[in-house]
PQR file of N, CA, C, O and H, with PARSE charges and radii, in Angstrom:
ATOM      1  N   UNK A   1       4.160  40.190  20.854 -0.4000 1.5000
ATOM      2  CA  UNK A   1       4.299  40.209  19.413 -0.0000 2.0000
ATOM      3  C   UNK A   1       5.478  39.310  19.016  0.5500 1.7000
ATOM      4  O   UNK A   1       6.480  39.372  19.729 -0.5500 1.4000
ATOM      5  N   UNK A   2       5.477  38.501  17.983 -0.4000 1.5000
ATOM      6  CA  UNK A   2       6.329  37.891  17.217 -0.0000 2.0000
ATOM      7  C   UNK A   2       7.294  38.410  16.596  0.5500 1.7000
ATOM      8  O   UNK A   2       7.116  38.926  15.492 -0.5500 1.4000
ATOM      9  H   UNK A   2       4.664  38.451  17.403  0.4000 1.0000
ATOM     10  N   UNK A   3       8.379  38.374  17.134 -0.4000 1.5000
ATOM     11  CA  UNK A   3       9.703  39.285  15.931 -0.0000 2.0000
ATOM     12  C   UNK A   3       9.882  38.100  14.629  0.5500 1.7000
ATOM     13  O   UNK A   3       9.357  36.987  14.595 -0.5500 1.4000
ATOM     14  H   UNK A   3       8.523  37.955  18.031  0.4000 1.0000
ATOM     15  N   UNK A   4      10.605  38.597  13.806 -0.4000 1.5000
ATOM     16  CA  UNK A   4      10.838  38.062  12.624 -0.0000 2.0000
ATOM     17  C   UNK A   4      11.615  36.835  12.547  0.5500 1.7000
ATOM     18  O   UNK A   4      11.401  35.912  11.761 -0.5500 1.4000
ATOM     19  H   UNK A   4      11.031  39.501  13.833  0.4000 1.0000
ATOM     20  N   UNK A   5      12.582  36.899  13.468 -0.4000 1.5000
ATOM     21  CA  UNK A   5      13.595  35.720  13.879 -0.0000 2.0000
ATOM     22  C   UNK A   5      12.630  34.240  13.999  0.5500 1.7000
ATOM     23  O   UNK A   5      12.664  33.179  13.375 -0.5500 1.4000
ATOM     24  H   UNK A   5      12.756  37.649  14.106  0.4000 1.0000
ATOM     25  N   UNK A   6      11.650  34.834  15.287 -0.4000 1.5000
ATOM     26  CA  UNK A   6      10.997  34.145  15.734 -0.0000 2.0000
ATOM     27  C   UNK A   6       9.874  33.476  14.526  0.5500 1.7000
ATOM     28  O   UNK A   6       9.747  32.268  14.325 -0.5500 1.4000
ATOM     29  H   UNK A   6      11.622  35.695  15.794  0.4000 1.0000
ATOM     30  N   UNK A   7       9.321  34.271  13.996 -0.4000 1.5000
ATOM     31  CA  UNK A   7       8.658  33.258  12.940 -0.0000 2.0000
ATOM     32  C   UNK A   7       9.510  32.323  11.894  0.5500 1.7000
ATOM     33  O   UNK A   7       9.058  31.302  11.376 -0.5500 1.4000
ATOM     34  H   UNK A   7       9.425  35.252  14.159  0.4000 1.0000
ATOM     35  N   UNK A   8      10.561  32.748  11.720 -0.4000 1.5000
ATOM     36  CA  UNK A   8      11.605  32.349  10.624 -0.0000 2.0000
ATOM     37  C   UNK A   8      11.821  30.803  11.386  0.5500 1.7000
ATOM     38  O   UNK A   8      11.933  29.936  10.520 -0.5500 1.4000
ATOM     39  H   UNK A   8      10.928  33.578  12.141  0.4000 1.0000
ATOM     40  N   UNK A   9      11.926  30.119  13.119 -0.4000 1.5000
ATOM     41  CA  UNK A   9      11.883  29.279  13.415 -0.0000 2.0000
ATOM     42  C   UNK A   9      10.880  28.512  13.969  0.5500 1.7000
ATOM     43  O   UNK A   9      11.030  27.389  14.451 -0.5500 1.4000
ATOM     44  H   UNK A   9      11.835  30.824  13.823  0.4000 1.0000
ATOM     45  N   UNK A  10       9.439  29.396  13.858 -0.4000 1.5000
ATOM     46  CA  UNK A  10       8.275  28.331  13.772 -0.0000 2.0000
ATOM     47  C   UNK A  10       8.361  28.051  12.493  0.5500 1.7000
ATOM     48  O   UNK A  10       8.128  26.896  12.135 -0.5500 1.4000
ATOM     49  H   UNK A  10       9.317  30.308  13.467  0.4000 1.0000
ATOM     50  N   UNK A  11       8.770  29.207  11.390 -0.4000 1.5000
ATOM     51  CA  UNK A  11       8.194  27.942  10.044 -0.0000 2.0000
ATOM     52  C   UNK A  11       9.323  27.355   9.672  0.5500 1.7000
ATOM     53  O   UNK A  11       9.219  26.846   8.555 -0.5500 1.4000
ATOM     54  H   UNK A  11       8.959  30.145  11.681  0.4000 1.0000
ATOM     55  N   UNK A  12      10.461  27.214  10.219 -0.4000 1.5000
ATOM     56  CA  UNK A  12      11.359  25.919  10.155 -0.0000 2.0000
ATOM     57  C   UNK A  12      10.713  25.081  10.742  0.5500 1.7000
ATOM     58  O   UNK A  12      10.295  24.252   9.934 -0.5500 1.4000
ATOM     59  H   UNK A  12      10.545  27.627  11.126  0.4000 1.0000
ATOM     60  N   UNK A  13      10.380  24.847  11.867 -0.4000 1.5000
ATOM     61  CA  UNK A  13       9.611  23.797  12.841 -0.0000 2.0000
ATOM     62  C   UNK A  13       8.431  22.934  12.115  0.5500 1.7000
ATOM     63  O   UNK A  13       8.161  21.735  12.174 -0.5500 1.4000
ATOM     64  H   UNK A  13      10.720  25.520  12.523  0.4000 1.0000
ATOM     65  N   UNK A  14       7.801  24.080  11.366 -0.4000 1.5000
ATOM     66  CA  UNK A  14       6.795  23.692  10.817 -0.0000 2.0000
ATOM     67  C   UNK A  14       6.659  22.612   9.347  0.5500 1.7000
ATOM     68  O   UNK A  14       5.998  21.674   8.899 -0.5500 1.4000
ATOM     69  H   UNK A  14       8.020  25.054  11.318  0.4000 1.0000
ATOM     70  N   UNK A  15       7.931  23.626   8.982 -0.4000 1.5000
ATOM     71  CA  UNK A  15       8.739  22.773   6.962 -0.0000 2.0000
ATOM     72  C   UNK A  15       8.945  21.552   7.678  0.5500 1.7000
ATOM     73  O   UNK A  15       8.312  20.574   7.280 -0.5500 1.4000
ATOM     74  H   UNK A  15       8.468  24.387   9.346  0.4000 1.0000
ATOM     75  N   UNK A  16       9.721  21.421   8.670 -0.4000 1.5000
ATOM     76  CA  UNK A  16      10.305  20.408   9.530 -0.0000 2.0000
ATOM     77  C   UNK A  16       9.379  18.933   9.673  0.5500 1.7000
ATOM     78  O   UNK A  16       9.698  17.820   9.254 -0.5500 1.4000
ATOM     79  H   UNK A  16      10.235  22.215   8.993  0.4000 1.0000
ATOM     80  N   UNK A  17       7.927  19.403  10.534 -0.4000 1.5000
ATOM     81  CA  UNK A  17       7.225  18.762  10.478 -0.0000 2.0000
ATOM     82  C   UNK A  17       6.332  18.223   9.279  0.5500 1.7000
ATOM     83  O   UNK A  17       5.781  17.133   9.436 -0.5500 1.4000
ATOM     84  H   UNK A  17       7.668  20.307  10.875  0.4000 1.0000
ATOM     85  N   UNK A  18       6.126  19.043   7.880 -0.4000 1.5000
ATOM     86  CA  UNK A  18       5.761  18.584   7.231 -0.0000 2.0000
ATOM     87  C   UNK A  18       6.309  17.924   6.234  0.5500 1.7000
ATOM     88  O   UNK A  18       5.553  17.264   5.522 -0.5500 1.4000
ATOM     89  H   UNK A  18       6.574  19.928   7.752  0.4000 1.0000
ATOM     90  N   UNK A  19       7.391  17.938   6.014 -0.4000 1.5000
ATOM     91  CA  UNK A  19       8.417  16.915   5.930 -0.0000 2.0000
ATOM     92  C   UNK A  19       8.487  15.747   6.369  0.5500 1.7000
ATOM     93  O   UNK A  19       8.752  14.870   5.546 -0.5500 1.4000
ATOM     94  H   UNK A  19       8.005  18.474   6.593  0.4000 1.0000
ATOM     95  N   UNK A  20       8.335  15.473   7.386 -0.4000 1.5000
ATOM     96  CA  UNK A  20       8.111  14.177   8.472 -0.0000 2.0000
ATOM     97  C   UNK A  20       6.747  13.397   8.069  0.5500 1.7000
ATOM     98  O   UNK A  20       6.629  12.172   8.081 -0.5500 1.4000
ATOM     99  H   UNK A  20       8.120  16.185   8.054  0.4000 1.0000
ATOM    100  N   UNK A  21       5.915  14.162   7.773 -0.4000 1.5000
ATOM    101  CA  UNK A  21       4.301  13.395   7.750 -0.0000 2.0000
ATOM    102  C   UNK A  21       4.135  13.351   6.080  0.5500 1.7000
ATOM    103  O   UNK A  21       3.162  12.941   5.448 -0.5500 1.4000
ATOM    104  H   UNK A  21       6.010  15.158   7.763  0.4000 1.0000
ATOM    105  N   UNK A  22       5.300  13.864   5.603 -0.4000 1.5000
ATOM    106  CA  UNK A  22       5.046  13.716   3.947 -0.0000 2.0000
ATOM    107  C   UNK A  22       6.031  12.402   3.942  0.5500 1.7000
ATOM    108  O   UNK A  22       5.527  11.462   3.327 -0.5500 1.4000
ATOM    109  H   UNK A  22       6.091  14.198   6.116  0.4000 1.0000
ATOM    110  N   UNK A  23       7.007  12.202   4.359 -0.4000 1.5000
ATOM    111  CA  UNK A  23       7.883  10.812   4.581 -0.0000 2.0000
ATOM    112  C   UNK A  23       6.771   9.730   4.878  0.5500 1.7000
ATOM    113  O   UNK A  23       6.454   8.782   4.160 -0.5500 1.4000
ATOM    114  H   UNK A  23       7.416  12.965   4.858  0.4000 1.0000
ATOM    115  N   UNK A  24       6.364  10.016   5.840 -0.4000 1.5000
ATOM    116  CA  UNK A  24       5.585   8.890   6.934 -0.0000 2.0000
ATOM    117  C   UNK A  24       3.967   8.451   5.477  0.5500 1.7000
ATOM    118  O   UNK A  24       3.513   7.362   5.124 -0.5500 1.4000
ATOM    119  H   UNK A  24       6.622  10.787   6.423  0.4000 1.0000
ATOM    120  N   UNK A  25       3.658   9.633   5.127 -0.4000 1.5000
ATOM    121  CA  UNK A  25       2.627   9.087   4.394 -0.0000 2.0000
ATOM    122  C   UNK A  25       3.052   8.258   2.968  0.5500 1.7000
ATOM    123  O   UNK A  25       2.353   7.361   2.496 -0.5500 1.4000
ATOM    124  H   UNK A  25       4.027  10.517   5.413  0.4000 1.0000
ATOM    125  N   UNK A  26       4.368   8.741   2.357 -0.4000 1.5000
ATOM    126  CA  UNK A  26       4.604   8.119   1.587 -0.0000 2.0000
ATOM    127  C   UNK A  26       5.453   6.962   1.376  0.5500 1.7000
ATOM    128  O   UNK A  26       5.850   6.508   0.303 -0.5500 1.4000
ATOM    129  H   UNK A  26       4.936   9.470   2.740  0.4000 1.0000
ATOM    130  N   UNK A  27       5.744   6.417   2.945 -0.4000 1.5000
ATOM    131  CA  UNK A  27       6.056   4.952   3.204 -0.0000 2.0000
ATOM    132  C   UNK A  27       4.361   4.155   3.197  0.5500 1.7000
ATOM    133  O   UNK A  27       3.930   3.172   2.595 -0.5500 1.4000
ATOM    134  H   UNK A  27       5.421   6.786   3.817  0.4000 1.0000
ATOM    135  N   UNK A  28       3.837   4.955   3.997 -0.4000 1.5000
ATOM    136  CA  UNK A  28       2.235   4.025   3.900 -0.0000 2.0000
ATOM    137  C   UNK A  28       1.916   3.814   2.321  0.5500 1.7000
ATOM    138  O   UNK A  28       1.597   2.673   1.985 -0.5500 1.4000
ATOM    139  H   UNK A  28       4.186   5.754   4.486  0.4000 1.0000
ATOM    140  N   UNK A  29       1.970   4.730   1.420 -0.4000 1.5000
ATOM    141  CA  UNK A  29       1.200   4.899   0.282 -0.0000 2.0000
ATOM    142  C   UNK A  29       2.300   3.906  -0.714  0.5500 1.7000
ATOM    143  O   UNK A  29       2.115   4.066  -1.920 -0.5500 1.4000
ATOM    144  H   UNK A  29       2.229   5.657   1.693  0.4000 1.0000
ATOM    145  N   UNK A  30       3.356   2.961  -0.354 -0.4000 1.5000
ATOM    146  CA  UNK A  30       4.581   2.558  -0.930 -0.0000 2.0000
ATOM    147  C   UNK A  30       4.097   0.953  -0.205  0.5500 1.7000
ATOM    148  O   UNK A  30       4.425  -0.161  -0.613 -0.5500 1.4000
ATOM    149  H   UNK A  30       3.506   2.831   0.626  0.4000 1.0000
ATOM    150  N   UNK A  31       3.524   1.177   0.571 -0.4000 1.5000
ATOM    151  CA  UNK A  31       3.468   0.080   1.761 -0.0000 2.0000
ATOM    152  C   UNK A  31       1.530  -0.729   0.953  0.5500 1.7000
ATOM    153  O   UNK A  31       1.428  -1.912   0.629 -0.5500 1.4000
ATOM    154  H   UNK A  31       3.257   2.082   0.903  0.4000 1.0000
ATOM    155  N   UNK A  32       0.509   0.159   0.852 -0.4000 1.5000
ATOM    156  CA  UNK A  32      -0.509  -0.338   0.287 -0.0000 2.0000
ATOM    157  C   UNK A  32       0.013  -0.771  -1.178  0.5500 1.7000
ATOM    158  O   UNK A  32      -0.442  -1.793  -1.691 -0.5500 1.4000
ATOM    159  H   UNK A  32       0.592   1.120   1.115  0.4000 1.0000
ATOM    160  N   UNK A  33       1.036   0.068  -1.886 -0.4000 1.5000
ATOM    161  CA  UNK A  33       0.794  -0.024  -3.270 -0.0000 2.0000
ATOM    162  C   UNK A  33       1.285  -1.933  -3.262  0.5500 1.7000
ATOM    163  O   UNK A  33       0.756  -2.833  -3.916 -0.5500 1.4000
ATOM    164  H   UNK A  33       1.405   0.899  -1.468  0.4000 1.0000
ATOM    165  N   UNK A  34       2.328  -2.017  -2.377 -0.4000 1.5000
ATOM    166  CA  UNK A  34       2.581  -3.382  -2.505 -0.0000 2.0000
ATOM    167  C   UNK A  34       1.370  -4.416  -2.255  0.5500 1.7000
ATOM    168  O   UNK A  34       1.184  -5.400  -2.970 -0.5500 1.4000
ATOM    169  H   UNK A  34       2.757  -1.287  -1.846  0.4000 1.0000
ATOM    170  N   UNK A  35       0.712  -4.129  -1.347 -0.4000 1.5000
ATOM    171  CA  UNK A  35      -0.009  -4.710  -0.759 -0.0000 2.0000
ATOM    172  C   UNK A  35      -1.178  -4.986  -1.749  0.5500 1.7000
ATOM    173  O   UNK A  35      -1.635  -6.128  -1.758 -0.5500 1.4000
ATOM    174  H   UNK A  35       0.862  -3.330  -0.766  0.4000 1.0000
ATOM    175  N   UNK A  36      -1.680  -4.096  -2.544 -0.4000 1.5000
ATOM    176  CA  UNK A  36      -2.207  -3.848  -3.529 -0.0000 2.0000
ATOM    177  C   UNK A  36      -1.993  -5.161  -4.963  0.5500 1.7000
ATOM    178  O   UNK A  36      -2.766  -5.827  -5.651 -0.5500 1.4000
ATOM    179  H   UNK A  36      -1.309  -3.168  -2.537  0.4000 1.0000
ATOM    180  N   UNK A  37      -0.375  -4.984  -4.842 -0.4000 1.5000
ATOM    181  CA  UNK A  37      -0.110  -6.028  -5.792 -0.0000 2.0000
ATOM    182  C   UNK A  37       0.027  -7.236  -5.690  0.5500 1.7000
ATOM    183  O   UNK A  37       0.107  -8.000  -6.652 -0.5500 1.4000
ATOM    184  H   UNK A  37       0.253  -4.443  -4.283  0.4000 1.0000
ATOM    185  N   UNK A  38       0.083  -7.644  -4.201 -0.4000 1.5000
ATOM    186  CA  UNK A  38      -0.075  -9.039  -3.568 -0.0000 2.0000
ATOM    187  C   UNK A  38      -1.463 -10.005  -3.706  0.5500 1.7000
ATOM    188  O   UNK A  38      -1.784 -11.111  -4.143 -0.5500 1.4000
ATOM    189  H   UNK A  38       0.017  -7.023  -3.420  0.4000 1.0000
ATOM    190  N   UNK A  39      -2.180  -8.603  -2.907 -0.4000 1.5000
ATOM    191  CA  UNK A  39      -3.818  -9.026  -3.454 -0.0000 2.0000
ATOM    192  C   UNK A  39      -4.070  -9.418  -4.827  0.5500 1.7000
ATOM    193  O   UNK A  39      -4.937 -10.274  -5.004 -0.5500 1.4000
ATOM    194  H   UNK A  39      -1.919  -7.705  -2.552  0.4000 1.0000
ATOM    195  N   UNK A  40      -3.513  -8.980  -5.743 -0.4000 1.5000
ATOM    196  CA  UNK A  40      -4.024  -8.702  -7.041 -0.0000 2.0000
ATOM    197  C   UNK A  40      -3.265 -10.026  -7.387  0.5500 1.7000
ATOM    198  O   UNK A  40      -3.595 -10.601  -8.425 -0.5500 1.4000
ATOM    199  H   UNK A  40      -2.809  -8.284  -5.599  0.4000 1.0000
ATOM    200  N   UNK A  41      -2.114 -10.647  -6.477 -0.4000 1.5000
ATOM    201  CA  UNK A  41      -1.646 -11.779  -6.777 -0.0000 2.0000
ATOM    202  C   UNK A  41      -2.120 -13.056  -6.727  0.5500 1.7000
ATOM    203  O   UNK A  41      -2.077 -13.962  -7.559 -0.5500 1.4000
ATOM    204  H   UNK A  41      -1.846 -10.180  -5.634  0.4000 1.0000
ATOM    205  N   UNK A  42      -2.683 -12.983  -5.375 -0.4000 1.5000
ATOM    206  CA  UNK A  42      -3.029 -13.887  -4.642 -0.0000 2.0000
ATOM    207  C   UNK A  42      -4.807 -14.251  -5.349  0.5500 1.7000
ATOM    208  O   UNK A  42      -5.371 -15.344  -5.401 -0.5500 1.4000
ATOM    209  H   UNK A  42      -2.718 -12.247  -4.698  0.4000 1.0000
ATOM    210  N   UNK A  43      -5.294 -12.952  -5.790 -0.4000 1.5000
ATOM    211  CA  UNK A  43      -6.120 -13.539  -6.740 -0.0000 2.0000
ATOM    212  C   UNK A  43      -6.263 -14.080  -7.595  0.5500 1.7000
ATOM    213  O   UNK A  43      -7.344 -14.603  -7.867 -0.5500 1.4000
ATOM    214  H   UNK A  43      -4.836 -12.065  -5.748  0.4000 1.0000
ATOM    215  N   UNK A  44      -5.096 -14.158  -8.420 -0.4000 1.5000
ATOM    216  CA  UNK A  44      -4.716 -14.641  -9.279 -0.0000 2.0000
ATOM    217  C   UNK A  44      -4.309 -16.466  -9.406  0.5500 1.7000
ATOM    218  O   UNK A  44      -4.713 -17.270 -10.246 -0.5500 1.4000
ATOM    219  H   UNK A  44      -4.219 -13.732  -8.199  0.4000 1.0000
ATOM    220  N   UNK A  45      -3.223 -16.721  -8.043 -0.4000 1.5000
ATOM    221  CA  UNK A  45      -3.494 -17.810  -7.776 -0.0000 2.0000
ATOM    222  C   UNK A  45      -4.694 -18.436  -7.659  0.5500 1.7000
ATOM    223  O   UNK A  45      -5.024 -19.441  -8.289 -0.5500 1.4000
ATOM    224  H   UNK A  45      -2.894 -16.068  -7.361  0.4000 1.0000
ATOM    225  N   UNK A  46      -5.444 -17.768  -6.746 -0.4000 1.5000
ATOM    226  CA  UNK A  46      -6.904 -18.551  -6.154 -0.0000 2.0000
ATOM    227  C   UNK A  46      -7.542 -19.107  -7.485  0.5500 1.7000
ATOM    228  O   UNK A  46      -7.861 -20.289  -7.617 -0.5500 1.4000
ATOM    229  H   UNK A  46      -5.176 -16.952  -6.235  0.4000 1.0000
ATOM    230  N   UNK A  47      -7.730 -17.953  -8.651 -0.4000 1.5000
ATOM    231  CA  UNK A  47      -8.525 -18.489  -9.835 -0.0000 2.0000
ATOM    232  C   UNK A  47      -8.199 -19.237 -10.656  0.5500 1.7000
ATOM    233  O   UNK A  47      -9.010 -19.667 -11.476 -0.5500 1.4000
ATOM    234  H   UNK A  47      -7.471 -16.993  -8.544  0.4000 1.0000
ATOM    235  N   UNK A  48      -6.250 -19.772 -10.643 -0.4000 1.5000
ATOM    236  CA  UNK A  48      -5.796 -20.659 -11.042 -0.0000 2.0000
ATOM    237  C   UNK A  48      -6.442 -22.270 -10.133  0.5500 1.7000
ATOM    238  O   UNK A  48      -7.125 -23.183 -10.597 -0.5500 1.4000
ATOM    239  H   UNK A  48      -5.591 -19.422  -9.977  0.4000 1.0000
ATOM    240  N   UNK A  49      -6.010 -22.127  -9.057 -0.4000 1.5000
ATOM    241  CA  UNK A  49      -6.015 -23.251  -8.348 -0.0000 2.0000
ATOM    242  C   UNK A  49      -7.839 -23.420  -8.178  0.5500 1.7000
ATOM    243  O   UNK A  49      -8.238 -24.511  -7.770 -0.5500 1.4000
ATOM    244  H   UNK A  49      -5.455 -21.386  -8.681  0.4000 1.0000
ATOM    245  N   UNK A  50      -8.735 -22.480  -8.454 -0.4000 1.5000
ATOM    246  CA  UNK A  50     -10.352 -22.603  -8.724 -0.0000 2.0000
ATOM    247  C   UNK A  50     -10.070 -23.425 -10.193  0.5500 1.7000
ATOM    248  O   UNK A  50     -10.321 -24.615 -10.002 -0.5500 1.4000
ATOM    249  H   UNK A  50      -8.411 -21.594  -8.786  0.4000 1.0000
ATOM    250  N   UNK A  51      -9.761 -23.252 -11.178 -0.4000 1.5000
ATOM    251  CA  UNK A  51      -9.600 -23.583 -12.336 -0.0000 2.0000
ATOM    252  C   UNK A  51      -9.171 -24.967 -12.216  0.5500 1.7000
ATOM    253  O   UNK A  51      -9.951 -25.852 -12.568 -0.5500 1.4000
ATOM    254  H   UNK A  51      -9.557 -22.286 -11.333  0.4000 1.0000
ATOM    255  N   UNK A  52      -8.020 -25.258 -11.760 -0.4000 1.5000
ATOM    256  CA  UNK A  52      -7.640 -26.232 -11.293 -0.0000 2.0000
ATOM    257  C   UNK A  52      -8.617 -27.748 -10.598  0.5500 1.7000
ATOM    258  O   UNK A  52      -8.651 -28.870 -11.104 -0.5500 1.4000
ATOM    259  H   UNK A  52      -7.386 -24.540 -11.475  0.4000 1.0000
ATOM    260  N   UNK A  53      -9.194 -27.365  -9.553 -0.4000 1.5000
ATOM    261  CA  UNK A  53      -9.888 -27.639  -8.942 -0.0000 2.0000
ATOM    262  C   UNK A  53     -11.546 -28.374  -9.731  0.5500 1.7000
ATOM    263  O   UNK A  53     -12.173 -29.408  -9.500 -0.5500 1.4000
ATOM    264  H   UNK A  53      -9.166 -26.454  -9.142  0.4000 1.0000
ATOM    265  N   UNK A  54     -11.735 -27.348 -10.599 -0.4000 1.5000
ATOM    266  CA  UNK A  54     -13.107 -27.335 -11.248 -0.0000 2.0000
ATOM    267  C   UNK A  54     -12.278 -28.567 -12.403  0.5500 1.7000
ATOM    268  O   UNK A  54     -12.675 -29.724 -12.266 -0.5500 1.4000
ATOM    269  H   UNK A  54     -11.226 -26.508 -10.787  0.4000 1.0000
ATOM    270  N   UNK A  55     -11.724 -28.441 -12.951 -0.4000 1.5000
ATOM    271  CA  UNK A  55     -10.914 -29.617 -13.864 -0.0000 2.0000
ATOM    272  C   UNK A  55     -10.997 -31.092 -13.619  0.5500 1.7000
ATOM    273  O   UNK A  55     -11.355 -32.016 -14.349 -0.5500 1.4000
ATOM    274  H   UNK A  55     -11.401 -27.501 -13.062  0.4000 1.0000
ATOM    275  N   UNK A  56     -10.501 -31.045 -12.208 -0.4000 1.5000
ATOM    276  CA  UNK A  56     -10.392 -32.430 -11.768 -0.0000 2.0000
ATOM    277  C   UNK A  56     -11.862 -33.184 -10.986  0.5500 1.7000
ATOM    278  O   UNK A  56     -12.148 -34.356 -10.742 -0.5500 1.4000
ATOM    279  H   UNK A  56     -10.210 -30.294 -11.615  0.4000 1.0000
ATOM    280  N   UNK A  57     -12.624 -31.787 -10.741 -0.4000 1.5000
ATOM    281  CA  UNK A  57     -14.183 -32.373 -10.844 -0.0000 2.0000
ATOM    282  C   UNK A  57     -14.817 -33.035 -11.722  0.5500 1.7000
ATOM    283  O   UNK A  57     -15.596 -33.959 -11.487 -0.5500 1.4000
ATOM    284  H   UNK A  57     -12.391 -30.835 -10.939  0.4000 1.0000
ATOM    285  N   UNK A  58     -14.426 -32.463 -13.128 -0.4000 1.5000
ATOM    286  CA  UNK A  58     -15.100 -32.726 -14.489 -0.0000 2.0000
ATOM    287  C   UNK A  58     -14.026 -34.012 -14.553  0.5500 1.7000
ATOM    288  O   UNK A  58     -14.751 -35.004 -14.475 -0.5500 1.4000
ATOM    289  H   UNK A  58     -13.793 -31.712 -13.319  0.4000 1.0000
ATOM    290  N   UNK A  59     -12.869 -34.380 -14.640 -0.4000 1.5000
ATOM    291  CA  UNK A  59     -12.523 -35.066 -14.808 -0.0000 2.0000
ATOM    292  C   UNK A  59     -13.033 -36.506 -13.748  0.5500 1.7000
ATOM    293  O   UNK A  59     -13.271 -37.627 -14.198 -0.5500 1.4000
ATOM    294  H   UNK A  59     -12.279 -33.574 -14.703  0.4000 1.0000
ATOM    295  N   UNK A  60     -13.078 -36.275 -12.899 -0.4000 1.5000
ATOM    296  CA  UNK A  60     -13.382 -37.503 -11.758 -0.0000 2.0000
ATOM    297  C   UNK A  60     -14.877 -37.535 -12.365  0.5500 1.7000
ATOM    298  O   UNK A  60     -15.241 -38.675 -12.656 -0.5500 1.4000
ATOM    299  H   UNK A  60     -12.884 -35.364 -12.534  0.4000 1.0000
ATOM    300  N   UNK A  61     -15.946 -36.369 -12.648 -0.4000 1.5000
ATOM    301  CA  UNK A  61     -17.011 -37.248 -13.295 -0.0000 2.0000
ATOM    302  C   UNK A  61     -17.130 -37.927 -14.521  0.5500 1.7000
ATOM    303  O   UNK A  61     -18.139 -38.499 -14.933 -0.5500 1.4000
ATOM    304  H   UNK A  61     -15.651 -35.443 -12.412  0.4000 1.0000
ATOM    305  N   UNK A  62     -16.043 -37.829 -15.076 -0.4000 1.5000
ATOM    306  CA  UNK A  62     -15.887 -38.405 -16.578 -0.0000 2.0000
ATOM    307  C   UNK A  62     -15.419 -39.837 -16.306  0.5500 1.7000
ATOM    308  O   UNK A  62     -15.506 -40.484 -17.350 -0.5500 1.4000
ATOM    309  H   UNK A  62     -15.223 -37.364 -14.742  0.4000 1.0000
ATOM    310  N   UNK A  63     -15.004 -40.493 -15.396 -0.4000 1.5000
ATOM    311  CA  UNK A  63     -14.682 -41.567 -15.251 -0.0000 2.0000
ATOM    312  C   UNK A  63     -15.848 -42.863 -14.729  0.5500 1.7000
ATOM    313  O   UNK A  63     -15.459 -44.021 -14.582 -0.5500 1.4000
ATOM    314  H   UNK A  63     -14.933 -39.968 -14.548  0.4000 1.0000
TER
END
């Protein structure tokens, strides 16, 4: 049987650990959000430099 002591330091062990995997998930979830906004960057370029691109088509056939 479990005395009282004894549970009092599994669920430290336990706060302990979920603590740890609440850290760990909310570096990942800090880590996509950037990542998130890079993408959202980098799309942004692309449809500039598409824009870009499509310009100097129309322009080289205009000549």
């Amino acid at each position: 049987m479990v005395s009282g002591d004894d549970d009092d330091v599994i669920m430290k062990a336990v706060e302990d650990r979920v603590k740890q995997w609440k850290d760990v998930f909310k570096a990942k979830d800090d880590e996509i959000d950037d990542l998130k906004r890079k993408i959202i960057s980098l799309h942004d370029k692309l449809q500039i430099y598409s824009m870009e691109d499509q310009k100097a088509d129309v322009t080289a056939l205009n000549k």
